[in-house]
C-alpha positions in Angstrom: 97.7 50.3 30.6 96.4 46.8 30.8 94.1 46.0 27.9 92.1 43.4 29.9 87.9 43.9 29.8 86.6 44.2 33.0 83.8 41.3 34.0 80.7 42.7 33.5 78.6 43.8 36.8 75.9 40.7 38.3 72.7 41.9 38.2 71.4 43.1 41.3 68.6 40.9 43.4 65.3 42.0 43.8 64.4 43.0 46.8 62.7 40.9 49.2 59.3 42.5 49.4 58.9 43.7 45.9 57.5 40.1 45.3 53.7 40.9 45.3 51.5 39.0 47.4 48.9 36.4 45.6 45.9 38.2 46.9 47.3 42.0 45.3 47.6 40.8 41.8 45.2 41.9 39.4 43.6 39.4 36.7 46.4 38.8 33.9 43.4 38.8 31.3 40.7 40.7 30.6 37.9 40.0 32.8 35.7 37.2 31.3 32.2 38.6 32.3 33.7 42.6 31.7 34.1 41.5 27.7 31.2 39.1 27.6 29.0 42.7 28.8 31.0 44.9 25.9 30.3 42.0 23.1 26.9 40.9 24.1 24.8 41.2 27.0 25.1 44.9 26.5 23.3 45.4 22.9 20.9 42.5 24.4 19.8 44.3 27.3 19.0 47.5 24.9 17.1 45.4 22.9 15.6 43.6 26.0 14.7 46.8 28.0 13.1 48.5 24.9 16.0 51.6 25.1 16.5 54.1 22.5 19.9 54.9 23.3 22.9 52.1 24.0 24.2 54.4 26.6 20.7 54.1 28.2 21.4 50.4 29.1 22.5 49.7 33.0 25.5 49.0 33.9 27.5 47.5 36.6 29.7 50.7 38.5 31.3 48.7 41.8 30.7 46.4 44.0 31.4 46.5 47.7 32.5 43.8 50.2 31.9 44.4 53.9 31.5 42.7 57.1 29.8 44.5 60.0 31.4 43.9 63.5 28.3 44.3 65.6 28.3 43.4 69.2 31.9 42.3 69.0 33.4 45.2 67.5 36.0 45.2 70.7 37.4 42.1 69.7 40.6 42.5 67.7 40.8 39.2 66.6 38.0 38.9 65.0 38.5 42.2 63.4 42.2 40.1 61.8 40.0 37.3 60.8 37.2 39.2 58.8 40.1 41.2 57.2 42.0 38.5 56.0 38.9 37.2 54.7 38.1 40.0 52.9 42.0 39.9 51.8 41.4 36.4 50.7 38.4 36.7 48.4 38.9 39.8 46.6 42.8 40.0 46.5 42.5 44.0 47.7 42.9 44.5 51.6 40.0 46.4 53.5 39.6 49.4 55.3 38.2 49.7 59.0 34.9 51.5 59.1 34.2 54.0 62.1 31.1 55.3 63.6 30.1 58.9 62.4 27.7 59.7 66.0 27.4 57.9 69.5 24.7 55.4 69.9 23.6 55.0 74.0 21.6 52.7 73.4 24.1 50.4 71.5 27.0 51.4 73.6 28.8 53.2 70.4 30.8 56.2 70.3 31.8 58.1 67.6 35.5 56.7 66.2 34.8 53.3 67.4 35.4 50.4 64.5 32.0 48.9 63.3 33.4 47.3 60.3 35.9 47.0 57.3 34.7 47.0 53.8 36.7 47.2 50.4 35.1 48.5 47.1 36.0 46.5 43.6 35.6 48.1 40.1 36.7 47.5 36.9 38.5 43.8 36.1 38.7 42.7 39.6 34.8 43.7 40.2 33.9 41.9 37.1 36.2 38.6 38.5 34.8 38.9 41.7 31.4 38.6 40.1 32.5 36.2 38.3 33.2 33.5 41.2 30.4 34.5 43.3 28.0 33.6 41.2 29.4 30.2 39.5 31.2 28.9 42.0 30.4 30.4 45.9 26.4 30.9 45.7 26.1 27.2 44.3 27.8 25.7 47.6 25.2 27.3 49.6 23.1 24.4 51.4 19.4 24.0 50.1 19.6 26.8 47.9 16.9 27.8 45.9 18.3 31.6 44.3 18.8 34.5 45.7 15.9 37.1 46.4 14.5 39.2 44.0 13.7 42.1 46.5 16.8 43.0 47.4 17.4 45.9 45.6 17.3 49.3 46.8 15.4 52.2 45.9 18.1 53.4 43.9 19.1 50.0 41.9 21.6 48.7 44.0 21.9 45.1 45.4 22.9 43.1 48.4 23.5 39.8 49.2 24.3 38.4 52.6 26.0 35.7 53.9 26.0 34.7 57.3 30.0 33.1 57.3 32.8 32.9 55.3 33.0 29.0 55.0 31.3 29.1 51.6 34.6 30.9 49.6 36.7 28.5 48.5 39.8 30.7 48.8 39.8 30.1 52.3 41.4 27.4 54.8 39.5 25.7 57.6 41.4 27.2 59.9 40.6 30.5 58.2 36.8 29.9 58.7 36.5 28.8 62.5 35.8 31.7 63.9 32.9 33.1 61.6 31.6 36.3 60.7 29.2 37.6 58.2 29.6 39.0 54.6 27.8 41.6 52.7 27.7 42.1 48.6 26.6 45.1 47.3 26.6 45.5 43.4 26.6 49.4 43.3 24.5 49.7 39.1 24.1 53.1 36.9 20.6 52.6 36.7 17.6 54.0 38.9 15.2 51.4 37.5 15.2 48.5 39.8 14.2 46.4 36.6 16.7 47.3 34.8 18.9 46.3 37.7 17.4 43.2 37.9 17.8 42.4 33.9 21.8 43.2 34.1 22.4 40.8 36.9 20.5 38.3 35.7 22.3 38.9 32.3 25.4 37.8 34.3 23.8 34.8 35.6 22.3 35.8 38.9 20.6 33.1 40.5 17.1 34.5 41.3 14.6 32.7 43.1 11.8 31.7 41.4 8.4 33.7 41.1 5.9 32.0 43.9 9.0 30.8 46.5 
């Protein structure tokens, strides 16, 4: 019997798509607005708002990115263009929308794709906040804030954007064909005000009273 050690075994390569993509990776850190909310603007916004309770205080539940196909729902390539947009900016990738009835008048039947949206929460909502508001909103052209009307009756708010040019994640060639975008922060609260206060808080942009 040969008392020779046998070569220990080579470690076994990782697969070739187990490497994740750059877009599906979440933040490495803890989100810098999510922990600036649980330090400060939180206690702040009781104080602000006049609350008796710090559970009272808004806060921020989702926030959902969609882009409507409209008129050119047929064309498929567009549909690959606004979903690697989507893709792009928020690192998670969408999910088609369908029509729930048949529209005549529009030409729509029920089933057909109208859209693809993707909802954010936690560290990649508060990241995608984040950018959005200190780096994409500023490259608008002749901007002067975003309105303060645009909050539903129930708190939530949108913003729209009429192409995909303005995210910084994105190629030239990525942005020739252009499509629309839709923000909607989804908030706990059913006091537009108070919906209002917690964005702002973030460093929402508004317009200014009297423009």
């Amino acid at each position: 019997m040969s008392g020779a050690k046998k070569a220990p075994k080579a470690a076994k390569k990782p697969a070739k798509d187990a490497t994740p993509t750059k877009t599906a990776q979440s933040p490495k850190h803890p989100a810098r607005l999510k922990e600036l909310y649980k330090n400060e603007l939180r206690a702040q916004l009781q104080k602000d708002l006049k609350l008796k309770s710090i559970d009272q205080t808004p806060k921020l539940r989702k926030i959902v990115v969609s882009s409507g196909l409209g008129k050119v729902k047929d064309d498929k390539s567009l549909i690959e263009v606004a979903t690697n947009t989507v893709t792009k900016i928020t690192g998670q990738k969408p999910i088609v929308t369908k029509a729930r009835m048949s529209i005549a008048t529009f030409k729509l039947r029920e089933g057909d794709k109208v859209g693809i949206k993707t909802t954010l929460r936690d560290e990649r909502m508060y990241e995608f906040m984040d950018r959005l508001i200190n780096i994409v909103i500023p490259r608008l052209r002749d901007f002067h804030g975003v309105s303060n009307k645009s909050f539903d009756s129930q708190g939530n708010y949108s913003i729209g954007f009429r192409d995909q040019s303005i995210f910084p994640e994105l190629t030239f060639e990525e942005t020739t064909k252009a499509h629309g975008i839709q923000v909607t922060f989804v908030v706990d609260s059913s006091d537009k005000e108070h919906s209002r206060a917690l964005l702002g808080s973030f460093g929402m942009p508004y317009m200014k009273e009297g423009k």
